[in-house]
MIBAVO-372051 format. One line per field, with one value per atom (N, C-alpha, C, O): x, y, z; residue in three letters. Coordinates in Angstrom, 2 decimals. Example, Ala and Ser with C-alpha at 12.3 -4.5 7.8 and 13.67 -1.06 7.14 Angstrom:
// MIBAVO-372051
u: (13.19, 12.30, 13.20, 14.24, 12.85, 13.67, 12.90, 13.41)
v: (-5.69, -4.50, -3.30, -3.32, -2.25, -1.06, 0.03, 1.14)
w: (7.80, 7.80, 7.80, 8.46, 7.08, 7.14, 7.87, 8.04)
res: (Ala, Ala, Ala, Ala, Ser, Ser, Ser, Ser)
// end
This chain:
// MIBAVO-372051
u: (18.62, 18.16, 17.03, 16.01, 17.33, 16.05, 15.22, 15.51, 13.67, 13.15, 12.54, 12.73, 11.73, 11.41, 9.58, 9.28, 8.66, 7.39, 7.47, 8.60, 6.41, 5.96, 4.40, 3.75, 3.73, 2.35, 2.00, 3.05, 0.85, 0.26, -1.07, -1.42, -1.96, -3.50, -3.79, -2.93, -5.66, -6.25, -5.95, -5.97, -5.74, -5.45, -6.85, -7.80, -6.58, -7.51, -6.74, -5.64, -7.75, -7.32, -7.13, -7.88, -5.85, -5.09, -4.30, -4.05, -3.55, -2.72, -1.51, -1.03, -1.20, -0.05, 0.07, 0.81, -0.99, -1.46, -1.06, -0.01, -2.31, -2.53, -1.31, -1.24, -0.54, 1.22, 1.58, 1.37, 2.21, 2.37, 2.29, 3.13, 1.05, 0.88, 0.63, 0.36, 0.67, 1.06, 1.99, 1.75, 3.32, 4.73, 5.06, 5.75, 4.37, 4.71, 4.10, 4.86, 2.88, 2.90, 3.46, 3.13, 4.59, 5.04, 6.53, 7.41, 6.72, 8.44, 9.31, 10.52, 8.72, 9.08, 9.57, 8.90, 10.54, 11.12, 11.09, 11.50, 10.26, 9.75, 10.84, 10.64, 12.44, 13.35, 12.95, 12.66, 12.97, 12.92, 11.51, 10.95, 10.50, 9.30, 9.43, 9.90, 8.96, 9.05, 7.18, 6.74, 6.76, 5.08, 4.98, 5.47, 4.54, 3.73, 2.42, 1.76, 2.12, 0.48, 0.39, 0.71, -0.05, -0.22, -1.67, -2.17, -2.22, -3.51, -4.36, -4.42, -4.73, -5.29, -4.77, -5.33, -3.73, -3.17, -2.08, -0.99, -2.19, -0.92, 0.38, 0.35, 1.33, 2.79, 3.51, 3.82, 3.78, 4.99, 6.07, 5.89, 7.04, 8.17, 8.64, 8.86, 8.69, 9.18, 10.52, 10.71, 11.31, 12.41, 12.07, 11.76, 12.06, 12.09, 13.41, 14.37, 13.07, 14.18, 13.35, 12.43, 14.11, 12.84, 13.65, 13.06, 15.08, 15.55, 14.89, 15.43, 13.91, 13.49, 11.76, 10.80, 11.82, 10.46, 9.45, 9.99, 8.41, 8.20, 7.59, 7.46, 7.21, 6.76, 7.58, 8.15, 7.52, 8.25, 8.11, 6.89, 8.82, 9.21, 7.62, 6.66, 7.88, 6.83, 5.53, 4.88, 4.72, 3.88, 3.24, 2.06, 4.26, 4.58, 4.05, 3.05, 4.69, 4.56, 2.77, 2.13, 2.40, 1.10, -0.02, -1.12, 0.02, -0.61, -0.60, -1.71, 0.39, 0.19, -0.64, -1.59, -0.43, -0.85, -2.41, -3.13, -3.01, -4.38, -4.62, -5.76, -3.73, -4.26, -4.48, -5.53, -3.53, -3.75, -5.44, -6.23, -5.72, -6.97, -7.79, -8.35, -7.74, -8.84, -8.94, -9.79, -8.29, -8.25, -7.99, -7.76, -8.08, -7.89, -6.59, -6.47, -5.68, -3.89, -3.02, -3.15, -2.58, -1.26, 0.12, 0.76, 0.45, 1.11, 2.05, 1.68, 3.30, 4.34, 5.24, 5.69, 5.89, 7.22, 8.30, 8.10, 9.40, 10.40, 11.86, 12.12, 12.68, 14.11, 14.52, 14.27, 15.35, 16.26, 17.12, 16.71, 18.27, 18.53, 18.22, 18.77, 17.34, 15.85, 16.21, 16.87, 15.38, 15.15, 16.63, 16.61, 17.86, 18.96, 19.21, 19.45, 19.06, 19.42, 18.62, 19.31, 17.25, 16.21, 16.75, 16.77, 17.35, 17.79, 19.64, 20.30, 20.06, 21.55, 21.65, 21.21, 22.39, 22.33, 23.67, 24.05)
v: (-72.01, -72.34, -73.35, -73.22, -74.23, -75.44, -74.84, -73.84, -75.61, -75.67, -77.27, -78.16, -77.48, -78.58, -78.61, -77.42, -79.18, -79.23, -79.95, -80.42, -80.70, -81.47, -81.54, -80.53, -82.80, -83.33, -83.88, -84.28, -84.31, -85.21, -84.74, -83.56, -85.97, -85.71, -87.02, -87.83, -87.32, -88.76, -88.35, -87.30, -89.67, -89.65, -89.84, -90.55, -88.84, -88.69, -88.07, -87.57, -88.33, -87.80, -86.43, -85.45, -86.62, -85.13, -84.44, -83.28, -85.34, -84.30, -83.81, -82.68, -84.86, -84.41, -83.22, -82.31, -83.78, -82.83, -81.75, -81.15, -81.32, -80.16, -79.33, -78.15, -79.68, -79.45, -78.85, -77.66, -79.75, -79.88, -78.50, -77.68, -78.68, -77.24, -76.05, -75.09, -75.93, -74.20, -74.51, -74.49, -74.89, -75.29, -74.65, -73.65, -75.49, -75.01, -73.66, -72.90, -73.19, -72.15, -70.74, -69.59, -71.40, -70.04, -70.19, -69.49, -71.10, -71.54, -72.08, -71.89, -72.99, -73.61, -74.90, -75.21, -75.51, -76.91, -77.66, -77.39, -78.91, -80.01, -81.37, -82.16, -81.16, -82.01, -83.39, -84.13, -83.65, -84.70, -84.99, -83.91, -86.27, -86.97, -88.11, -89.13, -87.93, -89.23, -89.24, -88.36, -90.01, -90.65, -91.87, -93.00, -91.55, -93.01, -92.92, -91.92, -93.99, -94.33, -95.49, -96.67, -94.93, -95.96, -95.68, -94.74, -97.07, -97.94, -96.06, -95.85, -95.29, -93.86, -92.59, -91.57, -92.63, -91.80, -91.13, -91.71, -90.10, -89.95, -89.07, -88.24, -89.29, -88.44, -88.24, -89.14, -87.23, -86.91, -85.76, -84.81, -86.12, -84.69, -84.68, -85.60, -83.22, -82.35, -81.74, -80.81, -82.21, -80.95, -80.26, -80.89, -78.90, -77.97, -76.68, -76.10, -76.69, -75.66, -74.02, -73.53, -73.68, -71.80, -70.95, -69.88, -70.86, -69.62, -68.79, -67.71, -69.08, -69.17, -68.54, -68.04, -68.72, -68.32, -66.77, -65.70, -66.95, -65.45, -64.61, -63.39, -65.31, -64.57, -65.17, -66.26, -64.11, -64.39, -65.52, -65.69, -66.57, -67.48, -67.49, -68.26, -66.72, -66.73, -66.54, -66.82, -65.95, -66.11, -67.49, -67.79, -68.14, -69.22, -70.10, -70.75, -70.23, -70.65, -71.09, -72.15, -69.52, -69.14, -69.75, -69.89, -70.07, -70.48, -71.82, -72.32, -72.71, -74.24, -74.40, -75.18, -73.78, -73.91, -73.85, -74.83, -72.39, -72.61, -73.20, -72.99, -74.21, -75.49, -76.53, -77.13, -76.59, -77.62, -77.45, -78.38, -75.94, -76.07, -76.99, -78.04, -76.37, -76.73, -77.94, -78.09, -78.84, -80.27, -80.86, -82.04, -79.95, -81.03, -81.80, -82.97, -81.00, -81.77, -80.49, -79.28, -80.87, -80.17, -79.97, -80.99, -79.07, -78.72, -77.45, -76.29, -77.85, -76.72, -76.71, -77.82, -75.61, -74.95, -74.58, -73.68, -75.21, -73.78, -74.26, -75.34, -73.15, -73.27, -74.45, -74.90, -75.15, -76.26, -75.50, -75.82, -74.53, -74.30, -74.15, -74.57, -73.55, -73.55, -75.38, -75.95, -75.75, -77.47, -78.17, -78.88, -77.71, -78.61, -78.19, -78.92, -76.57, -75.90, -76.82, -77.59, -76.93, -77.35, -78.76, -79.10, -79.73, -81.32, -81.59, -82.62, -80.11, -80.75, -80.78, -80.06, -81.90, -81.72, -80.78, -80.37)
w: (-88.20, -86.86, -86.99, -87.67, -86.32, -85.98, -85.19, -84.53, -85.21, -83.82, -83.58, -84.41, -82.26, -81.57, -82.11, -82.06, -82.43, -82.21, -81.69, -81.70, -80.78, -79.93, -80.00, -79.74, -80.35, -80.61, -79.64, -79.14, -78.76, -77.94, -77.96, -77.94, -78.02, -78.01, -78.46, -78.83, -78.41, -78.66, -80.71, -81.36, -81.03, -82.38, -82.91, -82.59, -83.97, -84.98, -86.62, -86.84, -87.38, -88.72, -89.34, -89.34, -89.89, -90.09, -89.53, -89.85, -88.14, -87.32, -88.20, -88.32, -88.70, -89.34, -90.59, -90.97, -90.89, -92.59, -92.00, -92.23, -90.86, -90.55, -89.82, -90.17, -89.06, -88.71, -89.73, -90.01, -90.41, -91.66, -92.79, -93.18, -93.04, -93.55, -92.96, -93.68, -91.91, -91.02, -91.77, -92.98, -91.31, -91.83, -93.04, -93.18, -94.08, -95.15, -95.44, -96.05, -95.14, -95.12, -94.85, -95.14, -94.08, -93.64, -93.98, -93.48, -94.81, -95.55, -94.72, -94.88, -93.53, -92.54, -93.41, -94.40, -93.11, -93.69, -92.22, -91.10, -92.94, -91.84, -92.47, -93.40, -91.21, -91.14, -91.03, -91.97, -89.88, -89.43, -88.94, -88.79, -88.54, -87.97, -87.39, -87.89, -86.23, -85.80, -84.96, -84.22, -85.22, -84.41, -83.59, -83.68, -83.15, -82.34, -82.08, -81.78, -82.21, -81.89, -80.71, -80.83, -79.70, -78.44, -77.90, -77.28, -78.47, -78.29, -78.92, -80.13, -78.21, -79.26, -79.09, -79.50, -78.51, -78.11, -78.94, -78.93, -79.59, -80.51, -80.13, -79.21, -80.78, -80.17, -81.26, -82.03, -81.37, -82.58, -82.05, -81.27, -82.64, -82.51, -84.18, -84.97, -84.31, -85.55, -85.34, -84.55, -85.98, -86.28, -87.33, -88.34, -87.34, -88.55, -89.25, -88.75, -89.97, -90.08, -90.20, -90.85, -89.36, -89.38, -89.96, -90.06, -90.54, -91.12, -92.18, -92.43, -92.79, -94.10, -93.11, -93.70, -92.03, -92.03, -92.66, -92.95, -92.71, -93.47, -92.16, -92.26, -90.94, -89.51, -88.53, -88.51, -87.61, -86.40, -85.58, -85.49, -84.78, -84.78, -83.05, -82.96, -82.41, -81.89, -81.96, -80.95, -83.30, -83.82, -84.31, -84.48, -84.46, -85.38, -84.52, -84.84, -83.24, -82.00, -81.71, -81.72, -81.44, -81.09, -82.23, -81.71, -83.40, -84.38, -84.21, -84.39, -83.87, -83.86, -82.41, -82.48, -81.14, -80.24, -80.54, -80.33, -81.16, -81.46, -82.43, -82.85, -83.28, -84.31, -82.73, -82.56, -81.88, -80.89, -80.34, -80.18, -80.10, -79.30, -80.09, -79.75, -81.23, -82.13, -82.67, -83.55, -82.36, -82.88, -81.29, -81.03, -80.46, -78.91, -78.82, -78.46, -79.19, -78.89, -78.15, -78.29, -77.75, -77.07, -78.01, -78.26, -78.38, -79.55, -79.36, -79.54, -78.98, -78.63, -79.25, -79.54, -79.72, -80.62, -79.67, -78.85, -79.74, -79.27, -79.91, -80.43, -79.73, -80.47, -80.03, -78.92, -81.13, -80.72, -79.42, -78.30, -79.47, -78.52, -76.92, -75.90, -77.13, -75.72, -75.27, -74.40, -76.39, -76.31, -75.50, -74.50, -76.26, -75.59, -74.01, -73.04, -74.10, -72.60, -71.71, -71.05, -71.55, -70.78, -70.16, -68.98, -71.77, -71.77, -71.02, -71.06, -70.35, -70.33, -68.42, -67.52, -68.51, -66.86, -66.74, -65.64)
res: (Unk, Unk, Unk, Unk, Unk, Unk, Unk, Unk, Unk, Unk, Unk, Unk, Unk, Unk, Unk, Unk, Unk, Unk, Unk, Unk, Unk, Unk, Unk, Unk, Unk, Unk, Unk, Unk, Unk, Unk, Unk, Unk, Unk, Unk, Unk, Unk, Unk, Unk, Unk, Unk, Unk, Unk, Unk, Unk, Unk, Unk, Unk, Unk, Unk, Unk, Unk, Unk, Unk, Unk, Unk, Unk, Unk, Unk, Unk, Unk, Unk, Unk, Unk, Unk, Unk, Unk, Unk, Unk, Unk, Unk, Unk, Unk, Unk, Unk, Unk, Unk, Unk, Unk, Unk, Unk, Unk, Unk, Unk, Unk, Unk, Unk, Unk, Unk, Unk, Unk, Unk, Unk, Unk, Unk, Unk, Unk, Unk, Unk, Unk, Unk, Unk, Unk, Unk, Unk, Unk, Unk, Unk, Unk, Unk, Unk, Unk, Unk, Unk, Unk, Unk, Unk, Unk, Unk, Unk, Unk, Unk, Unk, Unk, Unk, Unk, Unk, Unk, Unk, Unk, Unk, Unk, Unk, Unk, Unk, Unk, Unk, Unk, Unk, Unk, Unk, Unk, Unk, Unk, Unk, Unk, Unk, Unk, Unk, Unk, Unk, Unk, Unk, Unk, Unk, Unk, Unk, Unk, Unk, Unk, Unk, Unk, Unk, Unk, Unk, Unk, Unk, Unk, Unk, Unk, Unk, Unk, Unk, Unk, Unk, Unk, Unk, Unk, Unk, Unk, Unk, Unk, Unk, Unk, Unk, Unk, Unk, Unk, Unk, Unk, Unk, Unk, Unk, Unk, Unk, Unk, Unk, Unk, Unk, Unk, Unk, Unk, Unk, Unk, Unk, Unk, Unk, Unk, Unk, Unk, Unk, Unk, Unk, Unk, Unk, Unk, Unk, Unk, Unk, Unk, Unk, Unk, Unk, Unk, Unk, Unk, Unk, Unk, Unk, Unk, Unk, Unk, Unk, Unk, Unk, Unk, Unk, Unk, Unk, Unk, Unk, Unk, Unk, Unk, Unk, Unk, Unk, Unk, Unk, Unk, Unk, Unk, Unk, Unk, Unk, Unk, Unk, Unk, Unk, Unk, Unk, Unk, Unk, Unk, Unk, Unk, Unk, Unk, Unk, Unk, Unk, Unk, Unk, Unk, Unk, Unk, Unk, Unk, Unk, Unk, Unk, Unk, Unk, Unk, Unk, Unk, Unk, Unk, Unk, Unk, Unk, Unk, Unk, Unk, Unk, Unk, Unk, Unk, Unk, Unk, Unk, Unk, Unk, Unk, Unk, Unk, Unk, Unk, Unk, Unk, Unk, Unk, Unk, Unk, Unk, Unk, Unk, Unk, Unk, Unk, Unk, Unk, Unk, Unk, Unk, Unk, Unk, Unk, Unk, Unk, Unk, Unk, Unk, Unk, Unk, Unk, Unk, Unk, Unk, Unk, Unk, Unk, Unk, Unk, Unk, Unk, Unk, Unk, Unk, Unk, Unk, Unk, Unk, Unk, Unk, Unk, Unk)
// end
């Protein structure tokens, strides 16, 4: 099972690192990246792979969100599935 992250906040150093390693910490495989940087504004989407995770997928969730507080970004998880339902007309 995949899931979706989603990044937005003023860019600064380490967003990614810090993603990143929750991730690996918890045996999360970080698929795919894509970023942008517009004028300071940063944006990224993550595909990951979560089968392999060692905590529950909503925990998982709740941990990047309070990496978001704490670095001042907006930072959300949810299933690829979730993700396509939301995207289909």
């Amino acid at each position: 099972m995949r899931a979706v992250i989603t990044v937005v906040g003023k860019d600064t150093v380490g967003i990614l690192a810090r993603v990143s390693a929750e991730c690996a910490a918890h045996n999360i495989n970080v698929e795919e990246v894509t970023q942008s940087i517009l004028r300071d504004m940063f944006a990224m989407i993550m595909m990951v792979e979560i089968d392999n995770s060692d905590i529950p997928f909503t925990e998982f969730a709740d941990n990047l969100t309070a990496i978001g507080k704490e670095m001042n970004l907006a930072i959300h998880a949810m299933h690829e599935d979730i993700f396509n339902a939301m995207h289909t007309i």
